[in-house]
N, C-alpha and C positions, 0 to 999 in steps of 0.2 A: 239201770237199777232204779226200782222205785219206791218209796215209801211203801208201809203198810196202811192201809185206805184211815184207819184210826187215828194212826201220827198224821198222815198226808192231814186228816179236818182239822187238827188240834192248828198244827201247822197255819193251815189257810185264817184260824178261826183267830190268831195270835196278829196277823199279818194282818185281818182289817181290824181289831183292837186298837195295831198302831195305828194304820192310817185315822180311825174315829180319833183317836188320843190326837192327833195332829192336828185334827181339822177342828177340835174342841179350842186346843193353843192357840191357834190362827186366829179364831172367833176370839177370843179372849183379847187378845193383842187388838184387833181392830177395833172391838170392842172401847177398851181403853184409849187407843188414839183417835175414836169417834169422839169420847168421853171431852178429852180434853183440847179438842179443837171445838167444843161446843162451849168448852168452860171460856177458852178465848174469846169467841163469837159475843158472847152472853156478854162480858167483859166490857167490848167496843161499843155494847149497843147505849144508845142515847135516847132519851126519851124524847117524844116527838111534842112538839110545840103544841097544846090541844087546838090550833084556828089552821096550822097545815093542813094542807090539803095535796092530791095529789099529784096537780097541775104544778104546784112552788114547786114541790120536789123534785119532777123531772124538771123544772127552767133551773133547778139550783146546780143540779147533776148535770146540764147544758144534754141531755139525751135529746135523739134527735129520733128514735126508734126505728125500725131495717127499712132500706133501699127496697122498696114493693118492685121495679125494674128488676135490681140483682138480684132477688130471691128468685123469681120466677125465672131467670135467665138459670141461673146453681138447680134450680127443680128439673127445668128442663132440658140441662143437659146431662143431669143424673140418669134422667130417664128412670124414673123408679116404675114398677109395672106392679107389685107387689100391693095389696090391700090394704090398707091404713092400721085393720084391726090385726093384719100380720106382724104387718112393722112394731105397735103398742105391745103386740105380746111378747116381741123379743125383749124388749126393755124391762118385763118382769122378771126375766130365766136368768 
């Protein structure tokens, strides 16, 4: 049995309503807990000493920055064969 083609559109047209109505809420909710982990962020931040510089800060933070060895060992046995400007575009989607 099948709807009449009229009710079937009403139907389909009702059903991404909700889905839009849903994906509106979602965005609103992240929205908001974007919100408020920026309000914390903003919160912790300290002002920076005006003579730092950013040599103090990494010896302060003891950063040692990546193993050049391990990187290129984790690259290469990823094996990635894919274009760089591939990989960057997934990152936008």
């Amino acid at each position: 049995m099948s709807l009449p083609s009229n009710l079937q559109s009403q139907v389909l047209a009702y059903v991404e309503w909700l889905k839009s109505r849903e994906l509106i809420q979602e965005t609103a909710q992240l929205a908001t807990e974007l919100t408020l982990e920026q309000s914390r962020l903003l919160a912790e931040l300290q002002p920076l000493d005006e003579k730092t510089d950013l040599d103090a800060i990494l010896k302060e933070q003891n950063y040692t920055g990546p193993n050049k060895r391990r990187f290129q060992r984790l690259a290469k046995k990823l094996d990635i064969q894919e274009p760089i400007e591939d990989l960057l575009a997934l990152l936008s989607k």
